[in-house]
Structure formats: C-alpha cells, structure tokens
Backbone bond lengths (Angstrom), bond angles and torsions (degrees), N, CA, C in turn:
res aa  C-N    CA-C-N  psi(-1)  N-CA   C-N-CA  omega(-1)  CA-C   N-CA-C  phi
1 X - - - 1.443 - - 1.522 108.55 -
2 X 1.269 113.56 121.64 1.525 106.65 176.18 1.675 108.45 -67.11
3 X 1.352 109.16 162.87 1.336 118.02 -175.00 1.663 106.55 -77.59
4 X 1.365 125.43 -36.68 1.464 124.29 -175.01 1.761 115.01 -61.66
5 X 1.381 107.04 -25.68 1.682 111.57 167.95 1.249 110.40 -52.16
6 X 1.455 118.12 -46.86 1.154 111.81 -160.82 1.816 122.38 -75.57
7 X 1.763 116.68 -7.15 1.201 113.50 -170.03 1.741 80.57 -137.65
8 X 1.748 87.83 154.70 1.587 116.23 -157.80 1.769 94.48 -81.27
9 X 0.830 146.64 -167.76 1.527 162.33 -170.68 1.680 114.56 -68.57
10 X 1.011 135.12 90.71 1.412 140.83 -161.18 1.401 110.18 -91.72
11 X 1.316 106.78 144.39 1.778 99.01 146.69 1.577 119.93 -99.49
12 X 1.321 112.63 166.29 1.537 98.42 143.21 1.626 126.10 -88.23
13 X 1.100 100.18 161.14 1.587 105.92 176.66 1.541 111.53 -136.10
14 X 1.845 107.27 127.01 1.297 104.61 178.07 1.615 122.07 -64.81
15 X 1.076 119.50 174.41 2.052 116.75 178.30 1.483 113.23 -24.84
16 X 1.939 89.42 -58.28 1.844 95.01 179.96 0.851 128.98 -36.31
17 X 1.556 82.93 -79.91 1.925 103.58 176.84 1.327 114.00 -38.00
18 X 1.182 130.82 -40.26 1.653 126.70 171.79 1.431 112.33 -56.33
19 X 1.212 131.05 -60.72 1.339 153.15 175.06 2.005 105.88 -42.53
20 X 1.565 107.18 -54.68 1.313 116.83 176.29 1.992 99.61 -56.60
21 X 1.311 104.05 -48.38 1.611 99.74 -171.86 1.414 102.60 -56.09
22 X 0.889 109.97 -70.78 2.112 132.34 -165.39 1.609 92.05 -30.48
23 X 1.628 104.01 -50.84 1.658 110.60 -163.84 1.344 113.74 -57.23
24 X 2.058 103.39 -55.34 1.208 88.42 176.06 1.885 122.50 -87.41
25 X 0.662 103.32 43.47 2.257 103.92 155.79 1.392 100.14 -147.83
26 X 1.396 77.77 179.97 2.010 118.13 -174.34 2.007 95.69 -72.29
27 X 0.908 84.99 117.07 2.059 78.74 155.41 1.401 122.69 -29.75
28 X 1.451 98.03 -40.03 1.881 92.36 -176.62 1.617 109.40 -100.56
29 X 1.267 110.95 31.29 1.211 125.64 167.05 1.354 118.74 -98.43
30 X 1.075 120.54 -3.09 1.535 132.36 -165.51 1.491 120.78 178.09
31 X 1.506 113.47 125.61 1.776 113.69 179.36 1.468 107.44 -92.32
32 X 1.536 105.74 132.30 1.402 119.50 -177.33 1.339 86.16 -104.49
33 X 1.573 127.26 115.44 1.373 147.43 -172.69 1.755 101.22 -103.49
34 X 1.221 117.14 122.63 1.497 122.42 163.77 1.308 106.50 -90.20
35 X 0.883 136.66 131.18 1.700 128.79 168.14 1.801 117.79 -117.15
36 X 1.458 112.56 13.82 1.243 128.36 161.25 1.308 108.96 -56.51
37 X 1.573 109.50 170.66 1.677 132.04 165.14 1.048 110.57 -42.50
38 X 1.110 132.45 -175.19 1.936 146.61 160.52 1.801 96.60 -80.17
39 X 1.208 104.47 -58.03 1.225 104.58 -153.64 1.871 105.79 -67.25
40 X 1.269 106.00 -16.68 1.830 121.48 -173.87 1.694 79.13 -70.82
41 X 1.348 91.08 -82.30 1.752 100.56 -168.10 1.488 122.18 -32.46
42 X 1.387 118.33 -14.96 1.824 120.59 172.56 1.229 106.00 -101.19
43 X 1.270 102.62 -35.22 1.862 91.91 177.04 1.883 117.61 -54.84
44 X 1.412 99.18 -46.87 1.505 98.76 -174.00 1.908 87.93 -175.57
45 X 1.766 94.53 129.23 1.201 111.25 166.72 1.797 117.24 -149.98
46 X 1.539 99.53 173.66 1.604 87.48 -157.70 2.203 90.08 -83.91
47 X 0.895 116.13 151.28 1.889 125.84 -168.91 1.615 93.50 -65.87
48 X 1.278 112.67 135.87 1.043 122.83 155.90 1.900 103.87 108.09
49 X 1.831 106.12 -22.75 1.571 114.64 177.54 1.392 100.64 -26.13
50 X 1.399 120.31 154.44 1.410 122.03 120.04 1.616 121.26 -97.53
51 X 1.493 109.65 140.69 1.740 108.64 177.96 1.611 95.53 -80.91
52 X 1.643 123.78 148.34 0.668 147.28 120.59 1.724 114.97 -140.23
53 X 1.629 80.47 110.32 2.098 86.34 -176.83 1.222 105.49 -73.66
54 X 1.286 112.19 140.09 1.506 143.81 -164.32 1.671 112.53 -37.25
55 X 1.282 98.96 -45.59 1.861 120.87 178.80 1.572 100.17 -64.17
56 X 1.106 126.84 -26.57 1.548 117.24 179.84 1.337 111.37 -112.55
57 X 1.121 120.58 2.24 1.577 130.35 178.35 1.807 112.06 -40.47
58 X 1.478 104.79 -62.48 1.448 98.84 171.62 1.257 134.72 -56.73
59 X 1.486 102.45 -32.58 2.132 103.62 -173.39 1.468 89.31 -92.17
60 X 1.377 139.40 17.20 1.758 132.18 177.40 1.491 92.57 -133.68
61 X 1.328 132.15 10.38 1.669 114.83 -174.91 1.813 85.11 -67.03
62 X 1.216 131.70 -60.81 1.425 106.16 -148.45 1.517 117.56 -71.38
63 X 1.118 104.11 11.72 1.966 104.27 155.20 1.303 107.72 -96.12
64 X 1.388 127.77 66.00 1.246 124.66 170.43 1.787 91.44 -150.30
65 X 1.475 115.03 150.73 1.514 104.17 -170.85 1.597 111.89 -101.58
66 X 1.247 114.49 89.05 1.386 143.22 -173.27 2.320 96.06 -15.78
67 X 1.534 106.73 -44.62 1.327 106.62 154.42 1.711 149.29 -31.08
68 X 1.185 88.92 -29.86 1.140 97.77 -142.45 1.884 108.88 -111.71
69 X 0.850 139.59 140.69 1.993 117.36 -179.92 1.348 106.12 -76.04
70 X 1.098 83.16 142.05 2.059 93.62 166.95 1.392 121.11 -93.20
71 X 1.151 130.54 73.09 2.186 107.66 162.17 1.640 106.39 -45.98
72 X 1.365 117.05 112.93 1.208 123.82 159.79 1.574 110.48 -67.39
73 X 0.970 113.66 163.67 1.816 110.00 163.90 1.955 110.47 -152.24
C-alpha cells in the first residue's frame, strides 16, 4: 500500500506556519508525528512528537486518530 492513500490532501507548511498551528490549539488537538529513526528521535526531538519511523508508518497508521491533523516531520 503506498503511504499517500492513507492521508487525505495535505499542504506543506513552512517552520512558522507549523509553529503558528501548534500555537494556536491544545496538544490533543493535533498529532505532531516524527517519522525519523529511534536513534534521531532520542538524540533531539520537537516535545510532545510522537515517533513513528517512516518504515513502520503503514503497519502503525491505525494508531494515529484518523480525527485529528497530523504535522508530519
């Protein structure tokens, strides 16, 4: 299954614009998705990420709340 089936029509968003979103809601208003390594994600990640590295993205999409927006990173 390619990975683009699985998420609805995106934009990109520059640093700001990410930063402007995050600012205005609640954390549980939105999943900030890491899709880096393990080892990226311990070295330094943005607070609040969830890891799911990119390679497991498909067999873990349905732990993500189909509700909710994703910032990938």
């Amino acid at each position: 299954m390619m990975l683009k089936a699985l998420f609805s029509a995106a934009r990109d968003m520059t640093p700001d614009q990410a930063r402007a979103f995050m600012a205005s809601r609640r954390e549980d208003q939105y999943t900030l998705l890491d899709v880096r390594q393990t080892g990226e994600y311990e070295r330094a990640h943005i607070p609040g990420a969830r890891l799911i590295p990119l390679p497991e993205l498909s067999s873990r999409f349905g732990e993500l709340d189909p509700l909710k927006p994703v910032i990938a990173y």
